[in-house]
N, C-alpha and C positions, 0 to 999 in steps of 0.2 A: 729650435734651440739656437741661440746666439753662437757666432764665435767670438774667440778671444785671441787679441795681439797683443803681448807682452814686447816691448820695448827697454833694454835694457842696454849701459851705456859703457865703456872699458877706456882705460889709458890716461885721459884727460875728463874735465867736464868742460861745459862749453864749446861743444863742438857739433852742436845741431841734432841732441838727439829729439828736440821737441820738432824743429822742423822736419826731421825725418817721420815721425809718427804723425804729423800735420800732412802730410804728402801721402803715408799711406791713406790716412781719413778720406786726401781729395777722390785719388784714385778710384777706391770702392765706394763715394760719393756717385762719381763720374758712371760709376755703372748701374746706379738707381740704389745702389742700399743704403740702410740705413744704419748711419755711423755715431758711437755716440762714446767720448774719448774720457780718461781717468787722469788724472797724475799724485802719485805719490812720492810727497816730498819727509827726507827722515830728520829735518832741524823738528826743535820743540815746539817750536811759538805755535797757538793753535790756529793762526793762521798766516798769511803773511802782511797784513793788513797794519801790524805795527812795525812792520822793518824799512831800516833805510834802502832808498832805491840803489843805494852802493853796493848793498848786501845781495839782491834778488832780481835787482832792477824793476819796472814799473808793478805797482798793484791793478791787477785785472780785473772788474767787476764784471758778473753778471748779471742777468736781469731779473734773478730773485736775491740778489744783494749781497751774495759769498764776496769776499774781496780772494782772490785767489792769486797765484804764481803766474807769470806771464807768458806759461807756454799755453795757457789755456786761449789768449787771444791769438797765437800760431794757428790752432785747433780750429778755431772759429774762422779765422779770417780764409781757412783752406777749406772745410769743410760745408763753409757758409749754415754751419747750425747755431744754435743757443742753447750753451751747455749750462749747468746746473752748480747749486752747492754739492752734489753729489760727484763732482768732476775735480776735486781739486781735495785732497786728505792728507794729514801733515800728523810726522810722530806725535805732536802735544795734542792732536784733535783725541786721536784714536788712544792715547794714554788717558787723558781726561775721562775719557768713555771707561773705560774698564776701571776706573781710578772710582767713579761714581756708585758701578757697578759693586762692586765691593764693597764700598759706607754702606749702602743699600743691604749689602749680606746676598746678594745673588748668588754666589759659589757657596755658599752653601757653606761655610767654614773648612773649604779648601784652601789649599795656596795658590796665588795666584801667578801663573807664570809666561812669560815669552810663548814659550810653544806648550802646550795649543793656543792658551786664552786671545792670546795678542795675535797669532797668526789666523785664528780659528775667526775675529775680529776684520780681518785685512780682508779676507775670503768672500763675506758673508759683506760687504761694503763692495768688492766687485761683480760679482754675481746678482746682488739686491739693485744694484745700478744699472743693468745690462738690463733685468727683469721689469724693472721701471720701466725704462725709458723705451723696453719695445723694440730694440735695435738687432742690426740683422750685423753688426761687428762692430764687436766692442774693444778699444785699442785705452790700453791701458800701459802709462810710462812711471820706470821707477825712477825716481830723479838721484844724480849724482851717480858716481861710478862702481864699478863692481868692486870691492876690496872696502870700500868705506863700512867704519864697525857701526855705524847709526843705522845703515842701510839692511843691515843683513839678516832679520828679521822679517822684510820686505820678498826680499829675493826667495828666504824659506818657505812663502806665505803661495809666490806664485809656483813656484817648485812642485808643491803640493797641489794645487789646483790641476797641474797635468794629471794625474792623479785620479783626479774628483771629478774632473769634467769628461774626461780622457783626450788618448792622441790626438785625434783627428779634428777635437773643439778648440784646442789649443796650438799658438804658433810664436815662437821665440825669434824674436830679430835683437841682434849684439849689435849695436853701432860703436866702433872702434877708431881709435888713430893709427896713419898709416905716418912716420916722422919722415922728414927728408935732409939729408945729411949733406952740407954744402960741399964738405971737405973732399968725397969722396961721391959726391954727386950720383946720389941714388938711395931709391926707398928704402925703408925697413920694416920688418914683418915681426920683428922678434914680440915688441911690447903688445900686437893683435894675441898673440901666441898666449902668452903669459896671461892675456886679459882671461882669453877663453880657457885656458887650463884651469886659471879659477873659477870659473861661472862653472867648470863641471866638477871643481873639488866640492862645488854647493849642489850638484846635485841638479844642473842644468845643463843642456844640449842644445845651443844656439840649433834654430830649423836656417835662419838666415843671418849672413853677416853683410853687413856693411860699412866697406872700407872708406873714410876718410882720409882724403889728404889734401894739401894745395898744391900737386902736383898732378898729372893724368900719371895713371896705375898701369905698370906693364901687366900684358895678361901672364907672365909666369910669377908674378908678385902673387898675384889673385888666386894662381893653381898651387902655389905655394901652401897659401893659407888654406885653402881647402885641405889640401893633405894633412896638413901637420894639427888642423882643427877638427878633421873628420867631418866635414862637410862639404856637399857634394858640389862640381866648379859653378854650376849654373847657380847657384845658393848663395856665391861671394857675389855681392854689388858694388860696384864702383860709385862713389861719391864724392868727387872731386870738385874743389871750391871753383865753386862758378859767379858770374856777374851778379846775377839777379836768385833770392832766393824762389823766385815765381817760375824758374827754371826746372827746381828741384822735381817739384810731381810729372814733370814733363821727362825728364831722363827717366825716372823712376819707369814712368811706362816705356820706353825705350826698350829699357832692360826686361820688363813683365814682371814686375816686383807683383802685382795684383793678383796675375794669373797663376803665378808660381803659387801664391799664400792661397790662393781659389783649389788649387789641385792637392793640395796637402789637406783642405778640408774637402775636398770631397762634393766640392760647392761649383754647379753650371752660372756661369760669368756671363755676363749678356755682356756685348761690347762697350768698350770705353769712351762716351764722349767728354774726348778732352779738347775740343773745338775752339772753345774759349780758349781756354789755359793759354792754347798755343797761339793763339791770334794776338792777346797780351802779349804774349813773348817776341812777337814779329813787330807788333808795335813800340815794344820797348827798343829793341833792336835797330828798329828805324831812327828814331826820335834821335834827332841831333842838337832842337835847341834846349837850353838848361836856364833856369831861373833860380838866384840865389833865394830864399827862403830863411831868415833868422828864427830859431830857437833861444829864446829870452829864459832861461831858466837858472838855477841854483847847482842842478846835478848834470852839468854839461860834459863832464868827462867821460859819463857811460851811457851810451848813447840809449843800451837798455832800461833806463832811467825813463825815457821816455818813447819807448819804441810803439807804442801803438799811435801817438802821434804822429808821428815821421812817416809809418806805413800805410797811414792815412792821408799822410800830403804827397806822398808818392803817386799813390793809388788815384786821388784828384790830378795830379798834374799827366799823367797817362793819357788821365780820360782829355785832358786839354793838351795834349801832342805837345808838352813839352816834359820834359823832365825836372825834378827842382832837386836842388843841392842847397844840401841840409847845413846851414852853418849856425853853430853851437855859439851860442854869446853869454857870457857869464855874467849875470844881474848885479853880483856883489860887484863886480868891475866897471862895472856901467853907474856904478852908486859912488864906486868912487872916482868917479870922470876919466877913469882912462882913456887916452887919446885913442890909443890903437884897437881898444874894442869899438868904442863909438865910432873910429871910419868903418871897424868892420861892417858895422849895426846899418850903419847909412849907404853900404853899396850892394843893401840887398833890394828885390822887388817887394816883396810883405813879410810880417813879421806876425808871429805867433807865441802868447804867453799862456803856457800849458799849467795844470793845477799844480799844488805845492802847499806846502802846511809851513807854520814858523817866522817870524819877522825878517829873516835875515834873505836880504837882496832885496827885500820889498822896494823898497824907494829907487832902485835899479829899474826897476820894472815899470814901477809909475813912472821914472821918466820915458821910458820907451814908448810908454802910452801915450804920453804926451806927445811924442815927436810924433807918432803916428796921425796924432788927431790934427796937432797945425800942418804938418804938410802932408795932406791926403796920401798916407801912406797904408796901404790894404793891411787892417789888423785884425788877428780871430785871438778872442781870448775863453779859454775854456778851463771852467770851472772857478777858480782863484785867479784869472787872467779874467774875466768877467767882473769882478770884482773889484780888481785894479782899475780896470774902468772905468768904472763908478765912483771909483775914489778920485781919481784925476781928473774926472769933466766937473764933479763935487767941487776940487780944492783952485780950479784955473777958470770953469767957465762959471758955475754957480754963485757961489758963495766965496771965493776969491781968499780964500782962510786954509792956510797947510794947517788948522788942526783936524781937518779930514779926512777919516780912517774907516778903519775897520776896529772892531771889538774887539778882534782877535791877536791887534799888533800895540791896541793902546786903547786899553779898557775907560781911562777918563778923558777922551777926546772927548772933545766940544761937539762936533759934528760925526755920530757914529754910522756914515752913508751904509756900512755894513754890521751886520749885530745879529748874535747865535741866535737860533733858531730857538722858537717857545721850547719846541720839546727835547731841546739838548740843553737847556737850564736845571743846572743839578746833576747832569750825568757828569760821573767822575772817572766811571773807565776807558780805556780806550780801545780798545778791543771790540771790534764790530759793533759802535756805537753811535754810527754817523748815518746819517739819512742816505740808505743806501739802494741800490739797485732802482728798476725801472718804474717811472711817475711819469702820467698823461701831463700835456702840457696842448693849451688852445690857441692859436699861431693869430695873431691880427692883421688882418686882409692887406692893410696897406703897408705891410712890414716887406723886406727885402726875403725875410728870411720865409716868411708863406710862399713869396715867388718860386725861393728855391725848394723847397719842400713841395709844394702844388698840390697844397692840402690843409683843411683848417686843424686836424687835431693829429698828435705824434705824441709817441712813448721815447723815451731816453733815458740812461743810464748816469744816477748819481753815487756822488760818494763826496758830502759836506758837513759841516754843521754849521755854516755860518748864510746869511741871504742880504739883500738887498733890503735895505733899510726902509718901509713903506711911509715913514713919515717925511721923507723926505722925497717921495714921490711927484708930487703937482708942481714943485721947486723945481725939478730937473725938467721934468717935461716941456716946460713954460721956456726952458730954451734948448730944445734941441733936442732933448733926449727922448729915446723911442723907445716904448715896453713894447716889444715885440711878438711876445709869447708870455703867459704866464700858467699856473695849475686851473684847473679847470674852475675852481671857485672865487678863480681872480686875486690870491693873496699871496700868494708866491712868485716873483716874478722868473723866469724863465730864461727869455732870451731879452737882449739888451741891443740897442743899435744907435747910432751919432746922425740926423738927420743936414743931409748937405755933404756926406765923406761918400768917397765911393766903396767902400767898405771896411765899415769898422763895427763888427758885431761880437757879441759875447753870448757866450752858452754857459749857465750856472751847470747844465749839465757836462758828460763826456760823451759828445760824439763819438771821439776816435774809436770806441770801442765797438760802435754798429756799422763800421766801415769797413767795406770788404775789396779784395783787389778787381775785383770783378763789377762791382758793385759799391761806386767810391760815395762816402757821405756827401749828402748836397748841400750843409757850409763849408766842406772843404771844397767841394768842385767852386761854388761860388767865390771863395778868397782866392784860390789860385788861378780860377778866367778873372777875376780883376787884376790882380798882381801880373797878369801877363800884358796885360793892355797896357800896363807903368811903361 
């Protein structure tokens, strides 16, 4: 029978309780079982696929096409698995469902309510996912904090589950804020306190807590909150803001977070290899030289906007012994000639145009493109950074004509180098109706990108509706341009590359998301060993 970790968040949101249940994942990864992670989010939307990255920060695909919350690429990038539509559930998913349920007359000419139907719903969605997927620990996070009225419906759901599954299948981790008071120079306990008095006004008994803070936690902080939480000392975890979150699962076993959660089920732990982890962490540790890296994008204020990016050129630049520092450049600004972005832009080593939907900043971006391609400056552009591409070597080396575009920023251009895809002609919703999740793609031998790949055929993760324009294909080639990859029937093109640049590639796909810290994607290994050679 599976177990289950309940994750649940108090005081603040935003304070890593996705990375905390990513760290529990590696751990019991680490020791051969089989981890397979949930998140429940209580906003409407039924999924998060139409929100601004302001609001959630990046949309996460997997590779059966869920567009999900982006703690689920935390989950992945820790546990090194491929989680599911099954792994990401939002109040409007699961209202939908019962909402159907009812047209349909399923209750029977009951009324339909909260509790049971909707928590009996919640249940029957973690337990049905556990059963899938065949996992020997199922970690399951409820998003947002304890006290929130969207949420608690959620909280009743797992509450009950102790219950059903009983004691010893079930284990509660509270991750809390620990404040620290400048005036008076020292922690405080009181809002851990109040979080968990209410988690047990619901009718829950955190098994573990873990304290947050940016400060290191005295141990009578910690015995404090044991006391006054009813939980026992070794039960309080210290989680104190560190350098590197690649740290996280490594303290985590420090402290025996695994073996603690092992012995309350009941469950023989074979030892932890965390070998890797900590070799990463010695590596990072060492590395002293740093490579600036520009982020060319629209939503540069939150870096979660684009975090599986960034965690991806991180994870590249590791594996190349240097570090890179992530410098945020705002497209709209670079569109409109800002001096002081463009020095910014110009005293990086490569530059990177991540996807993005909407016309605004476009031509930002195209120039960035451009500067890259006249002064052999290492460019990866992924997905709608692909795209720009295409439009700029179109509108400067081609065809020498700025009316070349995309369909999707200027439906009566002249030259449509970019143009929806046959079968999103007519679709009008938006809502999970973009060419989504993982498509074979055939790599061509003499491409840079087969080199890095060392392989003629790869699966990759999308989320589009617009392609590369095939009629304009023999036109680009004829100078310079290199179809690198395309679907396996030759109509779709893939990957894109500038013949004579020392790296200027585009991926219609999204790498970032199969890139793990252990295991860094090999277009980003490749743009970050050329960008160091700059």
């Amino acid at each position: 029978m599976p177990k289950y970790i309940f994750v649940t968040g108090g005081v603040l949101s935003g304070i890593g309780k996705g990375i905390a249940a990513a760290s529990i994942g590696a751990l019991f990864s680490a020791a051969g079982k089989k981890v397979f992670h949930q998140k429940f989010d209580g906003y409407l939307n039924v999924d998060p696929g139409t929100l601004s990255p302001y609001r959630h920060g990046e949309v996460f695909v997997t590779d059966d096409g869920a567009e999900t919350d982006l703690d689920l690429g935390h989950y992945e990038r820790f546990s090194d698995a491929s989680l599911t539509k099954l792994s990401s559930i939002t109040s409007g998913k699961l209202y939908s469902e019962i909402l159907e349920k009812e047209r349909r007359g399923d209750f029977l000419g009951r009324d339909v309510q909260v509790v049971p139907h909707l928590t009996d719903l919640v249940k029957e969605k973690i337990v049905s996912a556990a059963v899938d997927c065949k996992c020997d620990i199922m970690i399951v996070e409820i998003g947002g904090t304890v006290g929130d009225l969207e949420n608690g419906y959620l909280l009743e759901a797992i509450r009950q589950l102790r219950t059903d599954l009983g004691y010893n299948n079930t284990f509660f981790v509270h991750l809390t804020y620990i404040p620290f008071l400048d005036t008076s120079q020292e922690l405080k306990s009181k809002p851990t306190q109040s979080s968990v008095r209410e988690l047990r006004s619901l009718g829950i008994q955190p098994d573990m807590i873990m304290a947050r803070a940016d400060k290191k936690i005295p141990k009578d902080i910690l015995d404090k909150i044991a006391l006054f939480c009813d939980v026992k000392p070794e039960m309080v975890i210290p989680a104190p803001t560190i350098k590197s979150i690649y740290q996280v699962p490594i303290n985590f076993d420090k402290e025996q977070v695994a073996q603690k959660i092992a012995r309350h089920f009941k469950m023989l732990l074979p030892s932890l290899d965390m070998k890797d982890w900590k070799s990463l962490d010695k590596k990072i540790q060492k590395i002293s030289k740093a490579i600036p890296i520009a982020l060319v994008g629209k939503y540069t204020e939150l870096n979660d906007s684009y975090l599986s990016v960034i965690e991806a050129t991180k994870a590249a630049a590791y594996k190349n012994d240097v570090k890179a520092e992530i410098v945020a450049i705002d497209s709209v600004k670079l569109e409109e000639k800002d001096k002081k972005e463009w020095d910014r832009l110009k005293k990086c080593r490569g530059i990177i145009v991540p996807g993005g939907f909407g016309s605004r900043g476009i031509e930002g971006k195209i120039a960035a493109a451009r500067y890259c391609r006249e002064n052999k400056v290492p460019y990866l552009g992924l997905c709608l950074g692909s795209q720009i591409m295409a439009i700029e070597f179109a509108r400067h080396v081609v065809f020498k004509n700025q009316s070349c575009n995309s369909e999707e920023f200027d439906q009566s251009c002249e030259y449509p180098i970019v143009h929806i895809m046959e079968e999103q002609k007519g679709v009008t919703k938006k809502g999970a109706t973009m060419r989504l999740g993982v498509y074979p793609c055939v790599l061509n031998k003499e491409s840079k990108s087969y080199k890095l790949y060392g392989q003629k055929k790869i699966s990759e993760r999308h989320r589009h509706r617009f392609e590369f324009n095939n009629s304009y294909r023999e036109q680009m080639e004829k100078n310079g341009w290199v179809i690198a990859g395309t679907s396996p029937d030759g109509k779709l093109v893939e990957i894109v590359e500038i013949k004579d640049h020392p790296f200027m590639v585009g991926s219609q796909f999204h790498p970032e998301f199969k890139s793990r810290p252990l295991r860094p994607h090999p277009l980003f290994l490749g743009f970050i060993k050329t960008a160091t050679k700059g």
